[in-house]
Backbone as ProteinMPNN parsed JSONL, in Angstrom:
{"seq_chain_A": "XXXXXXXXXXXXXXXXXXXXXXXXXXXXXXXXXXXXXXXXXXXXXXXXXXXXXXXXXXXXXXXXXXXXXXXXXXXXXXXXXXXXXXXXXXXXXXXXXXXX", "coords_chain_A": {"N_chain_A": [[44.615, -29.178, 26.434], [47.818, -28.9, 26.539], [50.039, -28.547, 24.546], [51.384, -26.32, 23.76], [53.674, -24.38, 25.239], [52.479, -22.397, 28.612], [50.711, -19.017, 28.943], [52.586, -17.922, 30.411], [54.634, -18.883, 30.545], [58.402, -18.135, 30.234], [60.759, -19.221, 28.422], [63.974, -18.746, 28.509], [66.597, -20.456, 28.648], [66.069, -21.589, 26.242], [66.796, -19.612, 24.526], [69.667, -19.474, 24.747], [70.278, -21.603, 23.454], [70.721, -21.127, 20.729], [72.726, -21.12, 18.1], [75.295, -18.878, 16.868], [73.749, -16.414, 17.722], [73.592, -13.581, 19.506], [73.221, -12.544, 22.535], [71.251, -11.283, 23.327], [69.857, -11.082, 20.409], [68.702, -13.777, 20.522], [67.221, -13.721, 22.896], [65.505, -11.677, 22.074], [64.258, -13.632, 19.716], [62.998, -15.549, 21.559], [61.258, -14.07, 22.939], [59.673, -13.337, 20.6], [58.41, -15.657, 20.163], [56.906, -16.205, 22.34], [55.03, -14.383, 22.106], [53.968, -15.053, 20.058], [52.986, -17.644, 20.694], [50.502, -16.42, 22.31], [49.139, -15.442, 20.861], [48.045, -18.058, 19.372], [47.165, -19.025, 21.41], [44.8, -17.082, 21.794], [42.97, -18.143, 19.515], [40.012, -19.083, 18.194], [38.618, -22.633, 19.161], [39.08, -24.402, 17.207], [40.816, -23.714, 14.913], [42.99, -22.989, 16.752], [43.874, -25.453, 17.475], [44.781, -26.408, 14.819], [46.588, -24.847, 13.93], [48.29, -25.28, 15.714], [48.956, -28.247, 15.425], [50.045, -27.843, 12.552], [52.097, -26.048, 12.514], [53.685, -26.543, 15.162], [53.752, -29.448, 15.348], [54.659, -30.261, 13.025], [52.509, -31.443, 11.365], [51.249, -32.98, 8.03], [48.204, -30.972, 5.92], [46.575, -33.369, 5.214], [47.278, -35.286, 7.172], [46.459, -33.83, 9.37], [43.536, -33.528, 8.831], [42.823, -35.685, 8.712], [42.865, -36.648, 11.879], [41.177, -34.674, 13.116], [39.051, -35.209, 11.496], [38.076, -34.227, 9.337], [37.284, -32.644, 6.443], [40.109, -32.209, 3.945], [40.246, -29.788, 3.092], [38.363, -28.306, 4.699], [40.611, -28.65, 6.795], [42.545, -26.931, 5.87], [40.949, -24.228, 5.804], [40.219, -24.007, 7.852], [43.076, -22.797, 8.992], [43.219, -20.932, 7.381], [41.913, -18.971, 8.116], [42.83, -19.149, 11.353], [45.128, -17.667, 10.257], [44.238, -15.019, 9.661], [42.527, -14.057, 11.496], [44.56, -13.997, 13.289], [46.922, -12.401, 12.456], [44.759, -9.874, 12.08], [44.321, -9.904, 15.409], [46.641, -8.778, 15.639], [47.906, -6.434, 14.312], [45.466, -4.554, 16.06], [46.404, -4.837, 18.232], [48.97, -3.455, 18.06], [51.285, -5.095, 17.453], [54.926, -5.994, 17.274], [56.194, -8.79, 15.169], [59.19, -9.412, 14.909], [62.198, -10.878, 14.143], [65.185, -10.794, 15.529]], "CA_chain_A": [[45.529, -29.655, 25.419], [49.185, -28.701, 26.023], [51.078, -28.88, 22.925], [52.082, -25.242, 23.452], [53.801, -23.76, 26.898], [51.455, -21.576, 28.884], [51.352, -17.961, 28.914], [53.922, -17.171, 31.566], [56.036, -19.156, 30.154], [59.198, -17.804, 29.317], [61.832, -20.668, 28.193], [65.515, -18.101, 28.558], [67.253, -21.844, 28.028], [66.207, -21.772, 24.38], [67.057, -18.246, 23.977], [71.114, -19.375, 25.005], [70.312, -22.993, 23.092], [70.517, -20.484, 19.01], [73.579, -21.088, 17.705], [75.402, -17.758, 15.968], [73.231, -15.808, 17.6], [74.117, -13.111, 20.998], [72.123, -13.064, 23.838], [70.14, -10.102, 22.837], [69.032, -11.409, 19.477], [68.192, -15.163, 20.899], [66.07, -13.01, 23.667], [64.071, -11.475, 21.274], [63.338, -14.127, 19.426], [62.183, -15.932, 22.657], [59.68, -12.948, 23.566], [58.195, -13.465, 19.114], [57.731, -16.824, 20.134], [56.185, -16.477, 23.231], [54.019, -13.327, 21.63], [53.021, -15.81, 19.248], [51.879, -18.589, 21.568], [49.601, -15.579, 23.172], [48.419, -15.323, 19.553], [47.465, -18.608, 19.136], [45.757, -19.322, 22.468], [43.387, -16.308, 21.64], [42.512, -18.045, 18.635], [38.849, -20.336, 18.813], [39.208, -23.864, 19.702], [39.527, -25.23, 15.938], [41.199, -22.939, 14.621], [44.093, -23.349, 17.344], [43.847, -26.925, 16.862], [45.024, -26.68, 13.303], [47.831, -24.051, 13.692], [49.564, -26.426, 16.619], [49.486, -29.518, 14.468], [50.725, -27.637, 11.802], [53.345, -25.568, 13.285], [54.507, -27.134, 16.229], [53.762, -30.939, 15.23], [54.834, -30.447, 11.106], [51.924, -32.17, 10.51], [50.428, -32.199, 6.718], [46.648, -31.37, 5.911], [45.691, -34.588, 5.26], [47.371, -35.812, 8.757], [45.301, -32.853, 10.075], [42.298, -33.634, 8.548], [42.071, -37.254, 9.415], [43.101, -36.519, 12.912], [40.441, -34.43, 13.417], [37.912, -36.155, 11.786], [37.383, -33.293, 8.577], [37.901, -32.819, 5.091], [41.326, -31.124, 4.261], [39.662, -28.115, 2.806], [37.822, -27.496, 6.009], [41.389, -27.866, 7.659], [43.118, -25.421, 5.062], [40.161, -23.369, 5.932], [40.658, -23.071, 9.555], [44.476, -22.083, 9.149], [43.594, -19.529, 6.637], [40.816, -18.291, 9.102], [43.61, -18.703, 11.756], [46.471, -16.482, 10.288], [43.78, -13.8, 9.193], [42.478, -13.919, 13.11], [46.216, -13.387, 13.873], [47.06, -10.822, 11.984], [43.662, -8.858, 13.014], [45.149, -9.724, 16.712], [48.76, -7.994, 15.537], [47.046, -4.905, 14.089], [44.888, -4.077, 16.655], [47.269, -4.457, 19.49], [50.118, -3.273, 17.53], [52.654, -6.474, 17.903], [55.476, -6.061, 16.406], [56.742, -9.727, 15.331], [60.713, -9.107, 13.995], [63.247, -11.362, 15.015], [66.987, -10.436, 15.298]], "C_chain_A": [[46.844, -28.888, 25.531], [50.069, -28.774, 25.578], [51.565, -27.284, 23.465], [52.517, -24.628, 25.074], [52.517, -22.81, 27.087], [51.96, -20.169, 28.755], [51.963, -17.413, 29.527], [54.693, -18.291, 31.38], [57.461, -19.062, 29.747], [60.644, -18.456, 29.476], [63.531, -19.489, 27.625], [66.36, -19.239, 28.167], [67.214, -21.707, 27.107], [66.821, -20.726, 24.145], [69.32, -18.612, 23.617], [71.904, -20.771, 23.926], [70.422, -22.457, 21.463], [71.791, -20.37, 19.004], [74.194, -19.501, 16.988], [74.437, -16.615, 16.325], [73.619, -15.01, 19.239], [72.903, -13.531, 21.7], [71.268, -12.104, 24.001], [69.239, -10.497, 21.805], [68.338, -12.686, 20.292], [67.065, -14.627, 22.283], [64.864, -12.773, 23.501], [63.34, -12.428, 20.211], [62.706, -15.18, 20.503], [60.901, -15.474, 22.903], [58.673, -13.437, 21.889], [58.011, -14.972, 19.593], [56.684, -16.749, 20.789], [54.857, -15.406, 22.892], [53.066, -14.525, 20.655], [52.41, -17.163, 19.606], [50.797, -18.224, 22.049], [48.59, -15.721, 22.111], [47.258, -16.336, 19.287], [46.64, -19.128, 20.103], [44.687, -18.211, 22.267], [42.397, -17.299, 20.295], [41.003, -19.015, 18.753], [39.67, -21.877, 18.147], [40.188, -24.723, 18.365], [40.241, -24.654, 15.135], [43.033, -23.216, 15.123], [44.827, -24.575, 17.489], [45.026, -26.843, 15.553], [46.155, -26.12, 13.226], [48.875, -24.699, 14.493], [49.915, -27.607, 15.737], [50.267, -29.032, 13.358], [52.056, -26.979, 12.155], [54.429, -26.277, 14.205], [54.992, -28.989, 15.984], [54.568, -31.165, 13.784], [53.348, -31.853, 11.086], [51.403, -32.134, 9.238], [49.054, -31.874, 7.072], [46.163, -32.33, 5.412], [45.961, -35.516, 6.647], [46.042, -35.141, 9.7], [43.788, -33.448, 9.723], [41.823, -35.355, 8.691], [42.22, -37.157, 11.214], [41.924, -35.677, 13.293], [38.736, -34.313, 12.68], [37.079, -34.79, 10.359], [37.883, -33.355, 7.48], [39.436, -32.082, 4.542], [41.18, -29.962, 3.453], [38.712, -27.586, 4.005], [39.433, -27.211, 6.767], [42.717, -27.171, 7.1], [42.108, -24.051, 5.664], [40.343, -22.789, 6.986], [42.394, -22.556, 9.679], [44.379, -21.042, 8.214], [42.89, -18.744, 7.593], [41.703, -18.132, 10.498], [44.468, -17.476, 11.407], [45.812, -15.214, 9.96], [43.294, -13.461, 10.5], [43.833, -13.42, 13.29], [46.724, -12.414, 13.415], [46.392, -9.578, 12.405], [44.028, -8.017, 14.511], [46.457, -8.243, 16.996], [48.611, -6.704, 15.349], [46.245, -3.912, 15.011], [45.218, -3.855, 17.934], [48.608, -3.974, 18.849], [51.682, -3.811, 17.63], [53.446, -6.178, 16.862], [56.228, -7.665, 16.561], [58.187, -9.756, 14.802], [61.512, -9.502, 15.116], [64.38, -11.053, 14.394], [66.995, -10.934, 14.2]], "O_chain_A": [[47.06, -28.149, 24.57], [51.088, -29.097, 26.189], [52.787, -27.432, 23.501], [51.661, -24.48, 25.947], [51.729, -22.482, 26.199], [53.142, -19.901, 28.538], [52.04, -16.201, 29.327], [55.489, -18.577, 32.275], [57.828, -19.882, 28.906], [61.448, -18.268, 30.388], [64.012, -19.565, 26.494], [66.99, -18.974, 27.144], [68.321, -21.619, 26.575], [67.677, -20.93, 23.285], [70.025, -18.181, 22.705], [73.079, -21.016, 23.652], [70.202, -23.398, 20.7], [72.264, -19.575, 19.815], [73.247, -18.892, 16.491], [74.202, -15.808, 15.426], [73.919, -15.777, 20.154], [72.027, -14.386, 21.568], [70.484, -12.167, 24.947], [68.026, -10.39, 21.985], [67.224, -12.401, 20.73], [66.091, -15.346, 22.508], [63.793, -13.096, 24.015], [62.186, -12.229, 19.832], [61.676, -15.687, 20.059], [59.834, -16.074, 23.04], [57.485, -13.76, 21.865], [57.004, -15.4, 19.03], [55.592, -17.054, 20.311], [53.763, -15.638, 23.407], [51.851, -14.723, 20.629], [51.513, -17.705, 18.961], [49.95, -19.069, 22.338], [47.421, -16.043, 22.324], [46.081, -16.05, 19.069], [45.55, -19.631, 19.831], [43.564, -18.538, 22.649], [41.186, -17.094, 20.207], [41.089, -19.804, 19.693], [40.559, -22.163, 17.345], [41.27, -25.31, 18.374], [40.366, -25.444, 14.2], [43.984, -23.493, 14.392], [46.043, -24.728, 17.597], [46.13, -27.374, 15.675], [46.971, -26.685, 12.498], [50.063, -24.738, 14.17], [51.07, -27.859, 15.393], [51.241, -29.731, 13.078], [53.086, -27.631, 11.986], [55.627, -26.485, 14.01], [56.03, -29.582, 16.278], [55.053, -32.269, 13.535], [53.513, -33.031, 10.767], [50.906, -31.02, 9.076], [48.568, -32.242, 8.141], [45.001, -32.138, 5.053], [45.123, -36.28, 7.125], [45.132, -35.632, 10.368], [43.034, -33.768, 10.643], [40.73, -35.919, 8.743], [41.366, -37.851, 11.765], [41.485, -36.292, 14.265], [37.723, -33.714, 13.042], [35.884, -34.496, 10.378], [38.894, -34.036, 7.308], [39.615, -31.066, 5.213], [42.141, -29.229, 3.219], [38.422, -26.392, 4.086], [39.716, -26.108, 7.236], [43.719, -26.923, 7.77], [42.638, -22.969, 5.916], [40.554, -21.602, 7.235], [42.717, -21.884, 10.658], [45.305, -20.236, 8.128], [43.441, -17.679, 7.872], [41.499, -17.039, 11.028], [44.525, -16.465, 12.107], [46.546, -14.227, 9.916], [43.673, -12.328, 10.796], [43.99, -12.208, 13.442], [46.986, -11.461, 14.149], [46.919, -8.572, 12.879], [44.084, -6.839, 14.862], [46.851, -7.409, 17.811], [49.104, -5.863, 16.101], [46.289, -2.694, 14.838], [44.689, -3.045, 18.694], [49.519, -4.376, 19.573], [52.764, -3.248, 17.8], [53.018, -6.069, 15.713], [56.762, -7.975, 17.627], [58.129, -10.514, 13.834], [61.659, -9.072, 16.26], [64.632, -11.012, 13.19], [68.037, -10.965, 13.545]]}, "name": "protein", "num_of_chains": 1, "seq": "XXXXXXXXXXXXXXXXXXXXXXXXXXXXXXXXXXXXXXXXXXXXXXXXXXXXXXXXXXXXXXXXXXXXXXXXXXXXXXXXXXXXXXXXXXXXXXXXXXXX"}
């Protein structure tokens, strides 16, 4: 499922494509993106599911939850169970996410 670049991806184009912003800040937030794509490919399958549609797609949880076929308190459930996985992730490798 690639909805999200891979992890050696790193898209410098977008970084130059941030309006008001130098070429130092628009850098770093390149690298929190791409830290946080790393994020969400660790995360399990349904889980990662839920944080792409929501994030990347804007989808709601009731798009979500008919799309994959669940109630939309199971797929609230897996994005709270996502961002508490991700955080865990951030803590334990000590990521710092702070964009310019």
């Amino acid at each position: 499922m690639p909805l999200v670049r891979s992890k050696d991806d790193h898209d410098v184009f977008a970084a130059m494509q941030q309006p008001g912003k130098n070429a130092e800040q628009s850098l770093v937030n390149v690298q929190v993106d791409a830290d946080v794509r790393k994020l969400i490919d660790h995360l399990p399958d349904e889980q990662r599911e839920v944080v792409i549609m929501r994030t990347y797609l804007n989808m709601s949880f009731k798009e979500i939850a008919d799309h994959t076929d669940v109630s939309i308190n199971t797929a609230l459930g897996r994005m709270r169970y996502a961002l508490i996985n991700m955080r865990k992730m951030i803590d334990k490798h000590e990521i710092a996410l702070e964009r310019a």
